[in-house]
N, C-alpha and C positions, 0 to 999 in steps of 0.2 A: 849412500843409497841403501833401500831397506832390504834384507833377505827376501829372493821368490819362495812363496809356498805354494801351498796346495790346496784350495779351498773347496772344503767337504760342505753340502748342505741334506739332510735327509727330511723329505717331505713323508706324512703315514697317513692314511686314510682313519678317518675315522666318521660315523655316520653320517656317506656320501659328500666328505669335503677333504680336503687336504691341509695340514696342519706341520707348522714345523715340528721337526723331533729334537729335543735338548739333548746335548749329551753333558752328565756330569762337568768335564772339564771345560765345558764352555762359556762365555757368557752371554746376559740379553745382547750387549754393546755387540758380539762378537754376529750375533744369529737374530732379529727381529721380524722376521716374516710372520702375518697373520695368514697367509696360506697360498696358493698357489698365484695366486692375480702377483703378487710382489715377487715371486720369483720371475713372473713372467715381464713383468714391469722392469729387474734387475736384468734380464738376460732381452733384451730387446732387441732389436737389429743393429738402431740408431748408435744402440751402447755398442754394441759389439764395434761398429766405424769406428767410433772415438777409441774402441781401444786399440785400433791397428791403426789408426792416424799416430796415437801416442808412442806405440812402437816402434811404425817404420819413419815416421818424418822428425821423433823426439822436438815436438813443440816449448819452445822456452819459458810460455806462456799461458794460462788461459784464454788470454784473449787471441794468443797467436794460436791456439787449438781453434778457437771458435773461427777463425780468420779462414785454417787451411779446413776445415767442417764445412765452409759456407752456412754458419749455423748461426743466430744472436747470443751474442755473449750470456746471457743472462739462462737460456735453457742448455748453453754446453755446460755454464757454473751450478746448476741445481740437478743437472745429469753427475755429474763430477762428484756433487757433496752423494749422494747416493753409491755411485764406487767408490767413493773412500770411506762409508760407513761401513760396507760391508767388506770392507778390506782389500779392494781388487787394485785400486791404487793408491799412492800417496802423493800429496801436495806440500812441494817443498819451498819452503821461503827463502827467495834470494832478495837482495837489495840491490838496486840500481838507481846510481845517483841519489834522488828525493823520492823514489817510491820502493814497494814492494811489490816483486809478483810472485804467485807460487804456480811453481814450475809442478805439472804431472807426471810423475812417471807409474809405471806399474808395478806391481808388488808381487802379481798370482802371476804362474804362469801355468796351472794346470785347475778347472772348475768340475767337480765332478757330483752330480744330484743322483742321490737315492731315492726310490719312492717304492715305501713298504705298504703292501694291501693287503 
């Protein structure tokens, strides 16, 4: 299982829009926002359920997320690849009998947005 961290993002105004702030040690992979819609897009309601579905029911599965979500498989998987780009969980691959699932667990356990004006 992966180490919790602490996910910093810093949003800066700049003529009247909001932009990510790089910081040296980071990477594109690590920060990809084109401005505040993505952040709002990453911090959603929806996400926020799947992240406390992940936490308190620990789902074995995608599709047994999308199962205890009440949600199609296919928008819990394109929610999912979205927190795992930006780091908030990880998808782990297990093997069962003739298939694979990869199991979510979470990564961050603290999200914390600056916004410099």
């Amino acid at each position: 299982m992966a180490k919790t961290k602490t996910r910093e993002i810093t949003l800066q105004e700049a003529k009247g829009s909001f932009f990510l702030m790089k910081k040296e040690k980071t990477s594109k992979k690590d920060y990809d926002f084109s401005g505040i819609l993505a952040l709002r897009q990453l911090l959603s309601n929806e996400k926020a359920r799947m992240l406390s579905v992940i936490k308190e029911k620990k789902p074995q599965s995608i599709y047994d997320l999308a199962k205890k979500l009440n949600r199609g498989f296919k928008a819990v998987n394109d929610d999912l690849k979205l927190l795992e780009k930006f780091g908030f969980v990880e998808l782990t691959e297990e093997k069962t009998k003739n298939r694979v699932r990869h199991k979510p667990t979470i990564v961050v356990d603290t999200v914390t947005v600056h916004f410099k004006i």
